[in-house]
C-alpha positions as CSV (number, residue, x, y, z in Angstrom):
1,X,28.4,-12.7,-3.2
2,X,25.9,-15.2,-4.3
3,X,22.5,-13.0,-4.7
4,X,19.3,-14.9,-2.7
5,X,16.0,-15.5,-4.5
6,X,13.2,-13.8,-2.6
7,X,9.2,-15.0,-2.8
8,X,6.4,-13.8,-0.7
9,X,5.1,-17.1,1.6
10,X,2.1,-15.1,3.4
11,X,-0.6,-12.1,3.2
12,X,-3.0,-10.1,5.6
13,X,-4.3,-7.5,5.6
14,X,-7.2,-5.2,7.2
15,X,-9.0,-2.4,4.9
16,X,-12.3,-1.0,4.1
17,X,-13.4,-4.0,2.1
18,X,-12.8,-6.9,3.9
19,X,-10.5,-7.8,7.5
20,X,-9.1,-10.8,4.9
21,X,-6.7,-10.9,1.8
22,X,-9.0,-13.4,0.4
23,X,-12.7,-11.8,0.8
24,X,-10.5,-8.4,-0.6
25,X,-9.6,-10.2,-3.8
26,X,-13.1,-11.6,-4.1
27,X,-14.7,-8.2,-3.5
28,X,-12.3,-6.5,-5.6
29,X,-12.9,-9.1,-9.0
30,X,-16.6,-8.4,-7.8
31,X,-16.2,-4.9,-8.5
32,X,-17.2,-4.1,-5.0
33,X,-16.4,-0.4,-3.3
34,X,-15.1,-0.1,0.5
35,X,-15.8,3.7,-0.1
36,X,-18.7,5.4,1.8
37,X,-20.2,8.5,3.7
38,X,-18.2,8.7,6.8
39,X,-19.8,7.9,10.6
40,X,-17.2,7.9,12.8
41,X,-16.7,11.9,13.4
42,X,-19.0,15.0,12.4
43,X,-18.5,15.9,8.7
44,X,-21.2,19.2,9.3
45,X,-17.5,21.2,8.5
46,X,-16.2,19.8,6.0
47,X,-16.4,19.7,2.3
48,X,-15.7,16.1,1.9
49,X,-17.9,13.8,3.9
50,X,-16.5,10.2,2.1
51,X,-13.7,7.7,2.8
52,X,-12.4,4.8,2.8
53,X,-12.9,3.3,6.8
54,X,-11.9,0.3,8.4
55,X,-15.2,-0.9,9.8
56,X,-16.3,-4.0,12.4
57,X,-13.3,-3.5,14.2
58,X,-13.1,-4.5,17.4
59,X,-9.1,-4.1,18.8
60,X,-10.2,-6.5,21.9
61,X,-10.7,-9.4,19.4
62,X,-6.5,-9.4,18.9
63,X,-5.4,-7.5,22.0
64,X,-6.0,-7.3,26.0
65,X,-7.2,-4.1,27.1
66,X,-3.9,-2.8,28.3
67,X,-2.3,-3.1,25.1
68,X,-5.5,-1.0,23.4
69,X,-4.3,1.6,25.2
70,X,-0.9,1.8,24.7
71,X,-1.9,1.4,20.6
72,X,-2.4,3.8,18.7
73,X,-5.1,2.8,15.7
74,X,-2.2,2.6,12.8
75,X,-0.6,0.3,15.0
76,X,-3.4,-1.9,15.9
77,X,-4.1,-2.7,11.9
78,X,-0.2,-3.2,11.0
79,X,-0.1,-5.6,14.0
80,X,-3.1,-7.3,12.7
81,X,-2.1,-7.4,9.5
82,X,1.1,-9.2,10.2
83,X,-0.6,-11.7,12.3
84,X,-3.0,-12.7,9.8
85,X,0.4,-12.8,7.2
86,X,2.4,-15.1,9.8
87,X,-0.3,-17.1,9.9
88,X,-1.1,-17.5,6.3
89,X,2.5,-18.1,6.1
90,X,2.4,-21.3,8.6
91,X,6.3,-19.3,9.6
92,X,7.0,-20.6,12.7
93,X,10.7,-21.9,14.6
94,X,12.2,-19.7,12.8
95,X,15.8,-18.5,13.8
96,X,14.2,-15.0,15.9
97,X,18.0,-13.3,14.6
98,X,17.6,-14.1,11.0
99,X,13.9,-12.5,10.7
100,X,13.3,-9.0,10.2
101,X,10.8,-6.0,10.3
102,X,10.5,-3.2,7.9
103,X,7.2,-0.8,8.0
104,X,5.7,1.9,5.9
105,X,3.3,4.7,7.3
106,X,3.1,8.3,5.8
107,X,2.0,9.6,8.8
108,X,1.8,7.3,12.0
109,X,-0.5,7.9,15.2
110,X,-2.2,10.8,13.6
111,X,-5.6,9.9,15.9
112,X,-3.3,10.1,19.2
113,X,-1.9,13.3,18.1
114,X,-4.7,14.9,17.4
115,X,-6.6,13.6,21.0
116,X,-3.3,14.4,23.2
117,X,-3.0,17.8,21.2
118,X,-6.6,19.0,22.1
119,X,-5.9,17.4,25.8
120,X,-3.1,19.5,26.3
121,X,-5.0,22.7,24.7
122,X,-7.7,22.3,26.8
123,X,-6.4,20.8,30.4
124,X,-2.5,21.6,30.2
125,X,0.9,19.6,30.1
126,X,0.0,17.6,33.0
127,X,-2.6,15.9,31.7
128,X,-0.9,14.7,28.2
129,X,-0.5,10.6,28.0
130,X,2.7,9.1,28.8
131,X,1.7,7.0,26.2
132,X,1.4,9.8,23.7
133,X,5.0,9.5,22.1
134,X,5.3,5.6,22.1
135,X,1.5,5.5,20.9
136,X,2.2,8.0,18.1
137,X,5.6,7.9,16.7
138,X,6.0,6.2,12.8
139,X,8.4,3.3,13.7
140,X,6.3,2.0,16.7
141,X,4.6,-0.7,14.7
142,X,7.4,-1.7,12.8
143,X,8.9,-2.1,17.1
144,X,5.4,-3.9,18.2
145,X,5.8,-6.3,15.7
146,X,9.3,-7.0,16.4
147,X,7.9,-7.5,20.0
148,X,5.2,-10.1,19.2
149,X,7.3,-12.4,16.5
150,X,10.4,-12.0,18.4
151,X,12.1,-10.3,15.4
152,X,15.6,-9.7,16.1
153,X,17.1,-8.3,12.9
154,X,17.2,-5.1,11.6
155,X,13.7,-3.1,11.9
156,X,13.0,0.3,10.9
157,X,10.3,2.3,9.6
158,X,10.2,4.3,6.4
159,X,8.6,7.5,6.1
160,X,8.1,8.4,2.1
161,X,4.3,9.5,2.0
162,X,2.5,7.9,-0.3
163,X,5.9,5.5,-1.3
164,X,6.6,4.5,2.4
165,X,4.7,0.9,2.1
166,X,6.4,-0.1,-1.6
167,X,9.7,1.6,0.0
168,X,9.1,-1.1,2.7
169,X,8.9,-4.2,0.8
170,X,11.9,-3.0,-1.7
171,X,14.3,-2.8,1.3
172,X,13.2,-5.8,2.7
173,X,13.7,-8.1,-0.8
174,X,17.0,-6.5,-0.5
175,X,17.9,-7.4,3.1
176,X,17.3,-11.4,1.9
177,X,18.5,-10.8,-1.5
178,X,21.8,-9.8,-0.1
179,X,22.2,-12.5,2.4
180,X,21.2,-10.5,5.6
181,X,18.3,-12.2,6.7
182,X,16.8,-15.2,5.7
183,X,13.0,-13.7,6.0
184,X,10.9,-10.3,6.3
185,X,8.0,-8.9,7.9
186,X,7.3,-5.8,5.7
187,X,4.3,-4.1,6.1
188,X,2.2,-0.8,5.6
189,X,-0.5,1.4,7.3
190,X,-2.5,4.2,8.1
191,X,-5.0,5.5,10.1
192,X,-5.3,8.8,9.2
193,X,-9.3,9.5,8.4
194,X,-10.1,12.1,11.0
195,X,-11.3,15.6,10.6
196,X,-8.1,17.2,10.9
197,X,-6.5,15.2,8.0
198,X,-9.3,15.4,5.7
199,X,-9.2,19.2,6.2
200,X,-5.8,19.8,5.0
201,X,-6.0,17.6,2.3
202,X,-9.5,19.1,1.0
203,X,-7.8,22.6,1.2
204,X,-5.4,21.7,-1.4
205,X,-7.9,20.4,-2.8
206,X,-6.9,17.0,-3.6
207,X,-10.0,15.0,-2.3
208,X,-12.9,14.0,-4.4
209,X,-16.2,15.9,-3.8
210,X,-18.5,13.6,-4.9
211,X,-20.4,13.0,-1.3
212,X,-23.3,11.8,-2.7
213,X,-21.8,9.2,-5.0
214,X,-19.2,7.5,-2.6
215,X,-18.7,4.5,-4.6
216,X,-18.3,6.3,-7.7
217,X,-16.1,8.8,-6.4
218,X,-12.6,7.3,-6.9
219,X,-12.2,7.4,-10.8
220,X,-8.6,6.6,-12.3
221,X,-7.7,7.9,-15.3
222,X,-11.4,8.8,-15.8
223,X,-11.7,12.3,-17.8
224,X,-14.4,13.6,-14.9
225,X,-12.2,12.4,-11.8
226,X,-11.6,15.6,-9.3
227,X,-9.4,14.0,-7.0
228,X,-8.7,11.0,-4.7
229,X,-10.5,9.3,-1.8
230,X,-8.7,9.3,2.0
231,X,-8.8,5.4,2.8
232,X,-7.5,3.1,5.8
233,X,-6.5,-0.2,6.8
234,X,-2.9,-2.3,6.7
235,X,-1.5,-5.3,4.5
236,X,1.8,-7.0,5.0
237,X,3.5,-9.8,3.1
238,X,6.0,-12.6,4.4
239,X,8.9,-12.3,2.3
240,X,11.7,-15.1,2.1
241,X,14.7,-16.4,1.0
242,X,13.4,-19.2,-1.4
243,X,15.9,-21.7,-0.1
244,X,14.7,-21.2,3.1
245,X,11.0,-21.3,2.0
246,X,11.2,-24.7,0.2
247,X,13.0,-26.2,3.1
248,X,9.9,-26.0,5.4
249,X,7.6,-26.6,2.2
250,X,6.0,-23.1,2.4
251,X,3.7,-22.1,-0.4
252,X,4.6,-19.7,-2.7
253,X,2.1,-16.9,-4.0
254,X,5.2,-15.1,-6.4
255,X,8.7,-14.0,-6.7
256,X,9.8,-11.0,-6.1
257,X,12.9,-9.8,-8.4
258,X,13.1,-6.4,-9.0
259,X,12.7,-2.8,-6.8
260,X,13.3,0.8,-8.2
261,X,13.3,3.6,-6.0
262,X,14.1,7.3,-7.2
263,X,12.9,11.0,-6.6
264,X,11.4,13.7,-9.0
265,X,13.6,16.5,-7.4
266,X,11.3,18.7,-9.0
267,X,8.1,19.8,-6.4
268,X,6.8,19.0,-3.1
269,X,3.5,17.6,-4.4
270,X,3.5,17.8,-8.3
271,X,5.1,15.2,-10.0
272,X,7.7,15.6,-12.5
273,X,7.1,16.6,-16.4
274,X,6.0,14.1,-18.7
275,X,6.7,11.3,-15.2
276,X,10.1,11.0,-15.8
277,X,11.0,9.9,-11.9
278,X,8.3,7.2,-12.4
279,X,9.5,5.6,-15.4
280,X,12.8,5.9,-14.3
281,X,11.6,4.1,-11.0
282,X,9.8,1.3,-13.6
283,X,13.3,1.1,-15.5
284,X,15.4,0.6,-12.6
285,X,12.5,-2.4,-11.2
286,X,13.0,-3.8,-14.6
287,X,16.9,-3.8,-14.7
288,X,17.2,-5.1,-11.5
289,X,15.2,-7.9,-12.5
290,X,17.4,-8.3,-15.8
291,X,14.0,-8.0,-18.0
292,X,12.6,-5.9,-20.7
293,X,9.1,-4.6,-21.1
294,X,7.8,-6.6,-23.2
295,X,8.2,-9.4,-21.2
296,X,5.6,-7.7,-18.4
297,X,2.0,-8.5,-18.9
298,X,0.5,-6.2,-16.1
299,X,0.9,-3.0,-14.0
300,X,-0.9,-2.7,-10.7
301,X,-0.8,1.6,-11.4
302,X,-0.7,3.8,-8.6
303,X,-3.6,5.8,-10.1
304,X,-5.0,8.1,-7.6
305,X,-7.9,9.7,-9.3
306,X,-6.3,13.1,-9.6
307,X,-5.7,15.0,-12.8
308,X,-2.2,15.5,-12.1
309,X,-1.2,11.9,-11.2
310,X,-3.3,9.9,-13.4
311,X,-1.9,11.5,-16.4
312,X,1.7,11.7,-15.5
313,X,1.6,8.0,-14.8
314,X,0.7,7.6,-18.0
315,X,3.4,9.2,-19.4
316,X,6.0,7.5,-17.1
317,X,4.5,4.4,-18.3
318,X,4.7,5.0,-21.9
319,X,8.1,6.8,-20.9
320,X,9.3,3.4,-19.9
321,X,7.6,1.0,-22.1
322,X,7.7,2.9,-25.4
323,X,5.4,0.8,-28.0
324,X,5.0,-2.3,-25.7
325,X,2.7,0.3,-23.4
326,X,-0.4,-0.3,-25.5
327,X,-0.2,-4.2,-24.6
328,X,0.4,-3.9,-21.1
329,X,-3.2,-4.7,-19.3
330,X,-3.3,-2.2,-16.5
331,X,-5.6,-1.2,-13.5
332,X,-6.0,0.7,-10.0
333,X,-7.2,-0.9,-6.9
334,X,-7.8,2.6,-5.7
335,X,-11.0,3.0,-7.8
336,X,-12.2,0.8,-5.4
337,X,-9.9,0.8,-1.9
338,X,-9.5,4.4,-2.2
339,X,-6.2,5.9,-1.2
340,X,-4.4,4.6,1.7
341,X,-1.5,6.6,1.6
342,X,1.6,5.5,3.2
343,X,-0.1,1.8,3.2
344,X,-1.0,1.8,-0.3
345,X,2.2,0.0,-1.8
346,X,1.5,-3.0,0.9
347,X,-2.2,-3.1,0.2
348,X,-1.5,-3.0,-3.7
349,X,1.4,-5.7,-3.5
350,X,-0.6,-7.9,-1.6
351,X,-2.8,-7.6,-4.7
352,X,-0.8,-8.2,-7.4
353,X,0.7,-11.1,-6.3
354,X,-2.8,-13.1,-5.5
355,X,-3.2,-11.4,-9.4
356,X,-0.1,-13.5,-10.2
357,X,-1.0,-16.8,-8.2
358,X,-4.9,-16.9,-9.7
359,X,-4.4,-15.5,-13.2
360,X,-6.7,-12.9,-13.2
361,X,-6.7,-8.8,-12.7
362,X,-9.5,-6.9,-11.2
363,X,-11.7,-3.9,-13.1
364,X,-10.6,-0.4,-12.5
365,X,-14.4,0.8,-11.8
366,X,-16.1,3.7,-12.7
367,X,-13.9,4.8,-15.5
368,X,-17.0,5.6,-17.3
369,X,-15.5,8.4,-20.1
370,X,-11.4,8.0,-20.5
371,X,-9.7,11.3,-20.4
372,X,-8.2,11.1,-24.2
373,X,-4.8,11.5,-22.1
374,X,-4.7,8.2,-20.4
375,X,-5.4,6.2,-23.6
376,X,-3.7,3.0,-22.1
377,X,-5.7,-0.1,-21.4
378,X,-6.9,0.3,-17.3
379,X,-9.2,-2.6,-17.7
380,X,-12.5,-0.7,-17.0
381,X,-15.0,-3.4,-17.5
382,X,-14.8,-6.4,-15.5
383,X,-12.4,-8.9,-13.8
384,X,-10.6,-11.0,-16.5
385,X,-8.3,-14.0,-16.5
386,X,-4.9,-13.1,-17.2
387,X,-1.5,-15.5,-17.2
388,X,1.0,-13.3,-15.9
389,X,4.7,-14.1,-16.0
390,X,6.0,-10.3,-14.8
391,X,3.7,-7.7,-12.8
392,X,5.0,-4.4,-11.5
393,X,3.5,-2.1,-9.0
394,X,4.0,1.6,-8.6
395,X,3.9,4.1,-6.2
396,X,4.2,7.7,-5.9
397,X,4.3,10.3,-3.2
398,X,4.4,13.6,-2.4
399,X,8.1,14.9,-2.0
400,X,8.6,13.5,-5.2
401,X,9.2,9.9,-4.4
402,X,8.9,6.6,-6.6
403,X,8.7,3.5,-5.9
404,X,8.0,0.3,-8.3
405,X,8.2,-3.7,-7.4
406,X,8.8,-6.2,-9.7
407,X,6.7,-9.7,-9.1
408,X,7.4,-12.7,-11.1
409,X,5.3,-16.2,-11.5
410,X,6.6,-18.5,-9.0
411,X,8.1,-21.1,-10.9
């Protein structure tokens, strides 16, 4: 079977930095930080009062009332998001069976949830939503999308915590690569900065503390970091079959040619000694995309800002670059987006390839004093211009999953 080429034709996104993939690439190169004190709920409780929040949103500027309601927030961004990428992509009269829909979220309607939880607690069965289930399950956006584009290939949802967004665009290259559709909707998202989750994750104490300092709180591979930063927001990319691409003269911002996926089978939220699941992850990207690493300029890292992560990524990276490690150029748009979990691989892809299209990688900020262990080069300065030929992206979550895409200059 004759193996399709695959390139990404569109981009959107919503986040804490900007409702636009472009202004996020400016304020990104700009060094800018989407991090802040959080308004929307009462923090008195809690020991982490910063996050990453979508803010100026207003649903009723994409959707009628009716549908607000029958949204949950998670929903609402990855339907944005792909709206703002279908138009970027100019895709239109398309054949509605050869187009498909795969989304990433870690958790799903975690803010309908919570509100139909307390309602129940408080006021009993009969006054839960019948929206509740439809408004809060994990594949409903992935099924609202499929409902506005008319999508009538295969759609699904995949659930892999912090991996579910890179898992998403993986298995949607490989649906075109292997003939089965000619293009892809494949998103990520989350909506998951609320009290409750910030409490759980602050008790295993995985967040930052630094509340006064929100914009220097997310610090990759910094040797003072003390954890990551909960973040928001949705990005998908238009993936197609390059024949089908060049037929209707769509633009081209990369190629996508390699996907590794694998699991630590080791712990539920440590990752694996010396990163071995995360280089093998980088291995299996590379192989699929029949290159070696030296023939990668940059890595778009996953890095978190926690000590576990941050060095074992590292590792994994010198793990599967031996020698050519020290001449990768490297960098995290966490130090700046914070952490948006199950969205994180969309938001990050979406990044790479306008790092591929413009020539140019943004800082990794506030990486101030290097922890001695992550002596690789994470960019910590400013923006610089960069000719990239092959870019990676990683992704890592908790269960032990890894995920890494391989992104090639469109040529």
């Amino acid at each position: 079977m004759e193996e399709k080429r695959v390139v990404v034709t569109g981009i959107g996104t919503i986040n804490p930095l900007a409702h636009s993939a472009k202004e996020t690439w400016e304020k990104l190169c700009e060094g800018k930080s989407g991090i802040k004190k959080i308004t929307s709920f009462d923090t008195e409780d809690l020991s982490v009062k910063i996050a990453g929040q979508v803010t100026n949103f207003v649903p009723t500027e994409y959707f009628n009332k009716k549908e607000v309601r029958k949204m949950d927030t998670y929903a609402q961004y990855c339907l944005v998001s792909a709206q703002k990428a279908m138009h970027d992509a100019e895709l239109k009269n398309y054949d509605e069976n050869s187009i498909g829909v795969i989304t990433g979220t870690g958790i799903g309607g975690m803010e309908t949830y919570e509100e139909q939880l307390e309602r129940y607690m408080k006021r009993g069965a009969r006054r839960v939503s019948p929206y509740f289930i439809p408004k809060m399950i994990a594949n409903i956006a992935a099924g609202q999308i499929a409902i506005r584009f008319k999508a009538r290939a295969i759609n699904f949802n995949v659930t892999s915590a912090c991996t579910s967004s890179a898992n998403a665009i993986g298995e949607s290259y490989r649906a075109i690569k292997y003939g089965e559709v000619d293009a892809m909707i494949a998103a990520g998202s989350e909506a998951s900065v609320t009290a409750f989750t910030i409490a759980g994750f602050s008790n295993m104490r995985a967040l930052s503390t630094r509340n006064d300092e929100p914009t220097t709180a997310s610090r990759p591979f910094d040797k003072e970091r003390d954890g990551f930063v909960l973040s928001e927001g949705a990005a998908t990319l238009i993936l197609e079959n390059l024949k089908h691409a060049k037929a209707r003269g769509a633009k081209i911002y990369a190629e996508v040619v390699g996907y590794g996926a694998t699991c630590d089978a080791f712990h539920i939220t440590m990752p694996a000694k010396n990163g071995e699941g995360g280089a093998k992850a980088m291995l299996n990207a590379m192989d699929s995309a029949k290159i070696q690493p030296e023939d990668v300029q940059y890595i778009n890292a996953h890095g978190t800002s926690t000590p576990l992560n941050d060095k074992s990524e590292t590792l994994a990276i010198k793990t599967a670059f031996g020698d050519a490690a020290y001449n990768l150029k490297i960098n995290s748009s966490k130090s700046m987006l914070g952490h948006t979990l199950g969205a994180a691989g969309a938001l990050e892809s979406m990044i790479v390839v306008q790092s591929i299209k413009n020539g140019k990688i943004h800082p990794t900020t506030n990486l101030t004093n290097p922890d001695p262990e992550c002596d690789l080069d994470y960019n910590p300065e400013k923006a610089i211009d960069l000719d990239i030929n092959y870019a990676l992206t990683n992704s890592f979550g908790f269960g032990g999953h890894n995920a890494t895409i391989a992104f090639k200059k469109y040529e």
